[in-house]
Each structure stands twice: as C-alpha cells, then as structure tokens.
ZADO-9322 format. One line per 3 residues: number of its first residue (from 1); their letters; for each residue x, y, z of C-alpha. Coordinates in nm, 2 decimals. Layout:
# residues N
NUM> a> X,Y,Z  ...
//
This chain:
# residues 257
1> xxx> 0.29,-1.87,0.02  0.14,-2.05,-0.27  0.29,-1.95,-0.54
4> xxx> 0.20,-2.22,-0.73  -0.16,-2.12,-0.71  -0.10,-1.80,-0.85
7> xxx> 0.12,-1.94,-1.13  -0.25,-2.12,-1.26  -0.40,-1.76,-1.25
10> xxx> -0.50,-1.64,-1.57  -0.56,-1.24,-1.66  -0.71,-1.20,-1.97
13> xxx> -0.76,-0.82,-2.13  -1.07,-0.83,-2.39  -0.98,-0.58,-2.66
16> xxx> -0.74,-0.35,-2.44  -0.74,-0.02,-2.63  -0.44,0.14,-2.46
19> xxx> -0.04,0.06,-2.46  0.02,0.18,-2.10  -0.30,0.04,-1.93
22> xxx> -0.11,-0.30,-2.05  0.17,-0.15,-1.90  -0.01,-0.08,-1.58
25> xxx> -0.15,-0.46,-1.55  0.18,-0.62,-1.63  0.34,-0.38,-1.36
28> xxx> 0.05,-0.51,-1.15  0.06,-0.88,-1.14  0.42,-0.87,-1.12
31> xxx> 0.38,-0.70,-0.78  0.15,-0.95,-0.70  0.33,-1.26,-0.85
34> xxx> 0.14,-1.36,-1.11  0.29,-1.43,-1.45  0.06,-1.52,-1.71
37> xxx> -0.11,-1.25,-1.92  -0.31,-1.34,-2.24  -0.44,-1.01,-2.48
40> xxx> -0.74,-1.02,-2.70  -0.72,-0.82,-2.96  -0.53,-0.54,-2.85
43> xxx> -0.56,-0.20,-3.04  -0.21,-0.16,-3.04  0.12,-0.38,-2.94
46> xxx> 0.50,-0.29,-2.87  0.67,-0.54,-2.66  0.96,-0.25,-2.69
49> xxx> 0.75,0.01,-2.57  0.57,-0.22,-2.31  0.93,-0.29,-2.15
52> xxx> 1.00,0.05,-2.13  0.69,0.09,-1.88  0.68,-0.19,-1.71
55> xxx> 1.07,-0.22,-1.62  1.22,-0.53,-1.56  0.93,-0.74,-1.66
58> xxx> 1.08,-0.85,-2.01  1.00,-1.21,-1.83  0.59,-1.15,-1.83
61> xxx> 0.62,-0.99,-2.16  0.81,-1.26,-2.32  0.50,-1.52,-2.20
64> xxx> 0.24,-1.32,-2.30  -0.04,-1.49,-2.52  -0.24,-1.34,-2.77
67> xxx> -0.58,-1.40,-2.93  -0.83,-1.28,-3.20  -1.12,-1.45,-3.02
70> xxx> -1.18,-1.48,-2.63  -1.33,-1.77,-2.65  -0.99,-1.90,-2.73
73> xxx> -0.82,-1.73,-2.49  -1.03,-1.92,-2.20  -1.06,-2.28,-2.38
76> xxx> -0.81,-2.45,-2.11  -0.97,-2.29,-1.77  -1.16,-2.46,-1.54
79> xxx> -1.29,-2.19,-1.46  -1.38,-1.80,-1.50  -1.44,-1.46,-1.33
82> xxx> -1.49,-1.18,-1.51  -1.48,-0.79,-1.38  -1.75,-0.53,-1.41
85> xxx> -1.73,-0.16,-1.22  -2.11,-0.21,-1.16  -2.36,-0.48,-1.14
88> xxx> -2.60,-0.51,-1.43  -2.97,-0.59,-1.51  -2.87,-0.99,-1.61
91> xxx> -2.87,-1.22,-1.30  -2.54,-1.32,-1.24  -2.35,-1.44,-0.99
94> xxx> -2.16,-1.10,-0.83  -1.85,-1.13,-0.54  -1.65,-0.91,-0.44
97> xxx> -1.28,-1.02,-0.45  -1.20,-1.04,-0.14  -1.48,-1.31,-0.09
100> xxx> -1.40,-1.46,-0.45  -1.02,-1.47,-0.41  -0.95,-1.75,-0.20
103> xxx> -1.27,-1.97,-0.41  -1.03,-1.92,-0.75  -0.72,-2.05,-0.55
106> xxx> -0.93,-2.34,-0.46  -1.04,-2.41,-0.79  -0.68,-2.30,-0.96
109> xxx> -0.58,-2.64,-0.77  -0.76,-2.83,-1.08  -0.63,-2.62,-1.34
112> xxx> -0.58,-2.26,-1.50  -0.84,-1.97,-1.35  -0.88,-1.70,-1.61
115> xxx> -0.97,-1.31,-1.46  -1.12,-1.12,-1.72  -1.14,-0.74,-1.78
118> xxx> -1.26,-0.56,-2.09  -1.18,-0.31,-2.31  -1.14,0.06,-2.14
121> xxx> -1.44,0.25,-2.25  -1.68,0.00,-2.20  -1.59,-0.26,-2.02
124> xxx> -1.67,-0.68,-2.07  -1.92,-0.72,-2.31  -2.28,-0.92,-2.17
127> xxx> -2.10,-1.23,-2.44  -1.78,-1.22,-2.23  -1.99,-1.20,-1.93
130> xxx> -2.18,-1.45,-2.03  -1.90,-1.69,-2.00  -1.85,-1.60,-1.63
133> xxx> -1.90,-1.85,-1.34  -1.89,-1.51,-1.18  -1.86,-1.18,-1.19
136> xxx> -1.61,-0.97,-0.93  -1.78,-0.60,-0.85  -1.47,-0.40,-0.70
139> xxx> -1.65,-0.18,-0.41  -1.60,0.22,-0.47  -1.76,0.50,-0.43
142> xxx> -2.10,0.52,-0.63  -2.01,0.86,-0.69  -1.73,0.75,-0.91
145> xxx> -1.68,0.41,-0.95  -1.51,0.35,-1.26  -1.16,0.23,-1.26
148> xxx> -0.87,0.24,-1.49  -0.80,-0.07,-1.62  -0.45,-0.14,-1.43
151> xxx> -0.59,-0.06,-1.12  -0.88,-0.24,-1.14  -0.59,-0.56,-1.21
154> xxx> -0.41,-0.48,-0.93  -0.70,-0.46,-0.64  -0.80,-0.81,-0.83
157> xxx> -0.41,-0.91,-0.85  -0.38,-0.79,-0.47  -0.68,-1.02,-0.30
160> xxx> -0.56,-1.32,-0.44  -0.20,-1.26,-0.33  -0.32,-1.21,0.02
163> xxx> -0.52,-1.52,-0.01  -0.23,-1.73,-0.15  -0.02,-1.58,0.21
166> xxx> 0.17,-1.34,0.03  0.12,-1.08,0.33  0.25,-1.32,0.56
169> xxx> 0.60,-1.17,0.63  0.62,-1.02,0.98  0.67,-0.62,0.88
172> xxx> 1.04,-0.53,0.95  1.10,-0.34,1.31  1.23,0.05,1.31
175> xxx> 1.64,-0.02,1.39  1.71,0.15,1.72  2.05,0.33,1.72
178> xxx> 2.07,0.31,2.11  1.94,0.12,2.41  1.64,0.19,2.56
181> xxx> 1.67,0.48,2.81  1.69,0.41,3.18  1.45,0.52,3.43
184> xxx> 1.78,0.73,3.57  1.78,0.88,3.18  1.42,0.96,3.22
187> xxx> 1.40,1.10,3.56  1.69,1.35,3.42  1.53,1.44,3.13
190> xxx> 1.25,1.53,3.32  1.43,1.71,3.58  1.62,1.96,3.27
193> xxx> 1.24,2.00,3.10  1.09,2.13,3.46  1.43,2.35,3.52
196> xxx> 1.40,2.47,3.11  0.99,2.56,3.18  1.09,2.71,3.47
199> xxx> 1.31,2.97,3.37  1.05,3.11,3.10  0.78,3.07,3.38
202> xxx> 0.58,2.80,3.19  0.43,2.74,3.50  0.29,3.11,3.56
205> xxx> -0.07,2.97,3.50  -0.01,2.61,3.48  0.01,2.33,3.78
208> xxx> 0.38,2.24,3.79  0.28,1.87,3.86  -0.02,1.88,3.62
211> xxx> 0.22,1.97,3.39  0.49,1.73,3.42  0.26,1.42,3.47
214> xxx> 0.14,1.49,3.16  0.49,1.52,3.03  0.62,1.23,3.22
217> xxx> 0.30,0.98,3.05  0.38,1.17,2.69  0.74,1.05,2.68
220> xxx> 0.71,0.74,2.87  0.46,0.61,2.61  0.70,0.70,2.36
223> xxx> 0.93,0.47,2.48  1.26,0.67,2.41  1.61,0.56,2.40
226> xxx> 1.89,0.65,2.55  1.97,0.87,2.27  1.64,1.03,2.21
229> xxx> 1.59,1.10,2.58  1.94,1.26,2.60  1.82,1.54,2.32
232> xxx> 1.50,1.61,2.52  1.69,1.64,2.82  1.93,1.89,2.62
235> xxx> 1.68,2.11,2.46  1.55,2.15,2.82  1.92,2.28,2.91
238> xxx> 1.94,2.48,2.62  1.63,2.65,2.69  1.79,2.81,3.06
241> xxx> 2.14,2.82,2.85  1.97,3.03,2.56  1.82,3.27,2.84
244> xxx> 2.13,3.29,3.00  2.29,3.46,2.69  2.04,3.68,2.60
247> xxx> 2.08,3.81,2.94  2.43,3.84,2.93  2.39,4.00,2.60
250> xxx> 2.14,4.24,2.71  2.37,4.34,3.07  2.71,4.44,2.83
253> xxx> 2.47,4.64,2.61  2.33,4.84,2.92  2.67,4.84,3.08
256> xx> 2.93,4.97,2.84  3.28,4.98,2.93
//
C-alpha cells in the first residue's frame, strides 16, 4: 500500500455550493485514505457542522485549505486532473479513472497531484478546465449521468486507492462453527432425507435415484459441516416424526375412550 502516494493527492472543490456535499467528499477520501482537501470559495463553511457529518474526521477538517482564487489553490502541483460528467466540444485530453489513476500516482512521486471538481450545478468552468493536463469522464449511464458531488469524489477517491494496493488484503474467510462433515455425516443425512420424502410419497412421480443424485450433488457442493449436515439430516427425521403425530393425533380422535 502506498500511502505515501495518496498523502501527495490533492482534491480541490471549485466554489462548492453545499455544506453536506463537503461532508460527503471529506467522508469520501477518508475511506479512501486521502487527507488533503483544499475549498475555493465555498458558499457556505462550518467546520462544527462539517464534523457533525463527517464523524471522526476532525483530522481532515483541521487541514483543510482554503482559497478565493483556484489558481492558487493548484500553484504547488505538478500536475492536474480535473472532473467533468460529460465530455465537451474543446479538445482535451479525456480518461477515465481507472486508466488515469495509477498515471497520477506516478506523477504524485514528483510532487502534489490536484483532482478538481466544480461547483454543483454546473460543474468546472472551461477556465478551470483549462488548467487540466486532463480531464477524468466518470462512465454512467447516458440516460442520467450526472453525479452528486461526493460521489463523483469517491469513484475518483476509490480508483486511486486501488491503484496505490489499498484492495490488497485477502477478504476475511466465513468462521466455521464445526468441522467439515464426514462422508459417514453425509451418507446419513441422505439416508433421513430419502426416509423423510418417503413417508409423504415425494417419490409418487419422481425417480427415487433422480431425485437423490440431485440431492446428494446439491449438498455436496455446499460443502456442509458437521453441524449443518446434522440439521438437514434432522429436518428429514422430523418430517416422518411430524407424520407420525398427526397420525396418532388423528387415531385418538377416531377412537375415543
């Protein structure tokens, strides 16, 4: 994981006009690792009201740098992306950030990498764009394909901490409570599912062995354990126990003493 490389990553909002879409991004790149957020202009500011969104993130909020001219806000990168929903009649140079991601770690090695989103309602301005090395297009449906601010952050935020190795970590196995059941387990199991789908003539219609090959390949690719095969094997008991009751049941209400 190089989390050194995302420490040089850069989000900048251009005139962000609502509270809790700053909010949203700060929740963002601290699920992603990234730490430094600088503001242009914002409509409104409450670093109170911002914690109270974005728990436990009083770090990120503390650093964050604001500016009353972008320009500013992007002296110190080597280098910039900005973000668009759609791609536009300038020529520019559009990625997709998947493709881009790994590119701005490679160039965050020389120095800070600034990410760029604009304002909510209409996005980067062709000026900010025109400070672009590139621009990132976030692929949606054409349909629809505007985004809300903080999660047009994260999809950004989430590509370059895959590309750093953030998604590295082998995924933690399901806990099993008991050993993995025997072939003896199985074979009873089996045997109490024939004898339970026997006693409500399951099999009136149905091939017995069709029936319990099917069975057999549907619970051995399940891979039970001992524990889950034993409460297969009992419903199948239960199912001739239940019968057996109802019968009983039904025999002292014919036969009254």
């Amino acid at each position: 994981m190089r989390a050194d490389l995302l420490d040089e990553i850069v989000i900048v909002l251009d005139e962000p006009q609502d509270l809790v879409n700053i909010a949203g991004v700060i929740r963002a790149m601290k699920n992603m690792g990234l730490s430094r957020l600088r503001l242009v202009r914002p409509a409104e500011f409450d670093a109170y009201r911002i914690a109270g969104i974005a728990h436990r993130s009083e770090d990120l909020i503390e650093a964050i740098e604001r500016f009353e001219v972008l320009e500013d806000a992007v002296a110190d990168a080597v280098h910039l992306v900005g973000t668009t929903a759609r791609g536009r009649t300038a020529q520019r140079n559009y990625v997709r950030p998947r493709e881009a991601a790994p590119l701005l770690l490679a160039r965050a090695a020389d120095g800070p990498v600034a990410v760029l989103f604009g304002r909510e309602d209409r996005g980067l301005s062709n000026r900010a764009l025109d400070l672009c090395h590139e621009v990132a297009i976030v692929p949606t449906d054409p349909e629809y394909s505007s985004l809300n601010l903080a999660q047009a952050c994260l999809l950004i935020c989430y590509e370059l901490y895959l590309a750093a190795g953030g998604g590295e970590a082998p995924l933690p196995e399901g806990k099993r409570s008991a050993r993995r059941a025997t072939q003896e387990d199985l074979e009873e199991t089996y045997a109490a599912l024939r004898g339970g789908l026997e006693r409500i003539e399951f099999f009136k219609a149905r091939t017995p062995r069709s029936v319990m090959r099917t069975l057999r390949t549907l619970i051995g690719r399940a891979e039970p354990d001992r524990r889950e095969a034993r409460l297969v094997r009992a419903i199948g008991f239960e199912i001739g126990n239940y019968l057996d009751r109802v019968l009983e049941t039904r025999e002292d209400r014919d036969d009254p003493e």
